[in-house]
C-alpha positions in Angstrom: 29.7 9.2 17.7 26.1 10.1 18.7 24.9 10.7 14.8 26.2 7.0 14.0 24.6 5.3 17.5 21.2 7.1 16.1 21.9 6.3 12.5 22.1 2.7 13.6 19.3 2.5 15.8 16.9 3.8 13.2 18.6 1.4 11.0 17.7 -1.4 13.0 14.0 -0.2 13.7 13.9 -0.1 10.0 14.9 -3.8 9.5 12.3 -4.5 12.5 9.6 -2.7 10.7 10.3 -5.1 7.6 10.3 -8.8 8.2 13.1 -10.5 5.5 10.7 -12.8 3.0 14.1 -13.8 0.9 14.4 -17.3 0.4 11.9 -19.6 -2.2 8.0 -19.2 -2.3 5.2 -21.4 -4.0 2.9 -19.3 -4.7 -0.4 -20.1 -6.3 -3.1 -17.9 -7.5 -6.5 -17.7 -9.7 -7.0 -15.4 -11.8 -10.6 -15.4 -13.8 -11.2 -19.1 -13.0 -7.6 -20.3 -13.6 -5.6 -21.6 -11.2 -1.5 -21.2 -11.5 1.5 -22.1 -9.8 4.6 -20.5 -10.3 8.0 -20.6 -7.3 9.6 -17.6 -6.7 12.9 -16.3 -5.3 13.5 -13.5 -3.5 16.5 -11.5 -2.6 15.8 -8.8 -0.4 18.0 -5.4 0.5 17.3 -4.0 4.0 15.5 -1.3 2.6 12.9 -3.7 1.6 13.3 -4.1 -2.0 13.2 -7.2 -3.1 14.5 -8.5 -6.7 14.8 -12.1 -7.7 12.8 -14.4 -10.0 9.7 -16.2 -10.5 9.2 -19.2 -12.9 6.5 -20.8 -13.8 5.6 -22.9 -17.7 7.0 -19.6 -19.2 10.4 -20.2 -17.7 12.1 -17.6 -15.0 10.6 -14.0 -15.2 12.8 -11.3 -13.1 10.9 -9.8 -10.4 10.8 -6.4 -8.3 9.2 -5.6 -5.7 9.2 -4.3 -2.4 8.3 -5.2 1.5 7.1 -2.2 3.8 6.0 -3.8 7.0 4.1 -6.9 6.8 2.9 -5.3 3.2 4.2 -7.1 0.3 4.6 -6.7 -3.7 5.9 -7.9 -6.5 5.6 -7.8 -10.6 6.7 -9.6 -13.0 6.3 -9.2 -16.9 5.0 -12.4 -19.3 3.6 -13.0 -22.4 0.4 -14.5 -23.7 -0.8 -14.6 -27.0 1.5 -12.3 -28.2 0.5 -9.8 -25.1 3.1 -8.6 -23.1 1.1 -8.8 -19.4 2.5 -7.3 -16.1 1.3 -9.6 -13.2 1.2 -7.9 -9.9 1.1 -9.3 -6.3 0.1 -7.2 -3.6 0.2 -9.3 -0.2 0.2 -9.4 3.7 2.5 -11.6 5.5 0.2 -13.6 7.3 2.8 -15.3 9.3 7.0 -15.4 8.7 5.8 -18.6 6.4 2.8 -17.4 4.7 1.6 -14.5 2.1 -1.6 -14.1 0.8 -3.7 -11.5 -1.2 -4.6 -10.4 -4.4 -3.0 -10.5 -7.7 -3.5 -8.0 -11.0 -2.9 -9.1 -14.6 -2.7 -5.6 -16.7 -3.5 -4.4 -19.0 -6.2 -7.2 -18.8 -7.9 -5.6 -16.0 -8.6 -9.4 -14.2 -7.7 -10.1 -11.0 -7.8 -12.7 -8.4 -6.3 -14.1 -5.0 -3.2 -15.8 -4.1 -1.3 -17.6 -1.3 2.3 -18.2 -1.0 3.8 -20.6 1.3 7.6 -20.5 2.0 9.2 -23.4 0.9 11.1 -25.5 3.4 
């Protein structure tokens, strides 16, 4: 009975550690000059991986990801110009509503910021 009272606590630190971000995002970003806008979705397991979707003018692109702390991530693969691109989103939850930070296209090598907003 002791192994599953501390299995649970350190459970439940876990999920403290790792504030839920599931629910629908706007999220815009620029990248080299150009600004985008693209909503995602995010499901998220209480280890802190997260899976879902973002869509943007490409249509829905499936997502994973992961939050660890206030730290999140995410990718996402996309096309252009023929090019498959993996676009990667590397965050801080500024508050439960808000996530900003940087974002990588590869293997382009550009980069810029973004913010995401929760939507309501």
């Amino acid at each position: 009975m002791l192994l599953v009272t501390f299995l649970t606590a350190i459970a439940t630190l876990n999920a403290a550690q790792s504030p839920s971000v599931a629910g629908k995002w706007n999220v815009s970003s620029n990248v080299g000059g150009t600004q985008s806008e693209v909503v995602c979705t995010f499901a998220q397991k209480d280890d802190g991986a997260l899976s879902g979707t973002c869509e943007g003018e490409q249509g829905p692109r499936e997502i994973t990801g992961k939050v660890d702390g206030k730290n999140v991530s995410w990718q996402f693969n996309t096309t252009w110009e023929g090019q498959t691109l993996t676009v990667i989103y590397s965050g801080t939850l500024q508050e439960p509503t808000k996530i900003s930070g940087r974002v990588d296209v590869q293997p382009m090598s550009v980069s810029g910021d973004f913010t995401a907003a929760q939507a309501k």
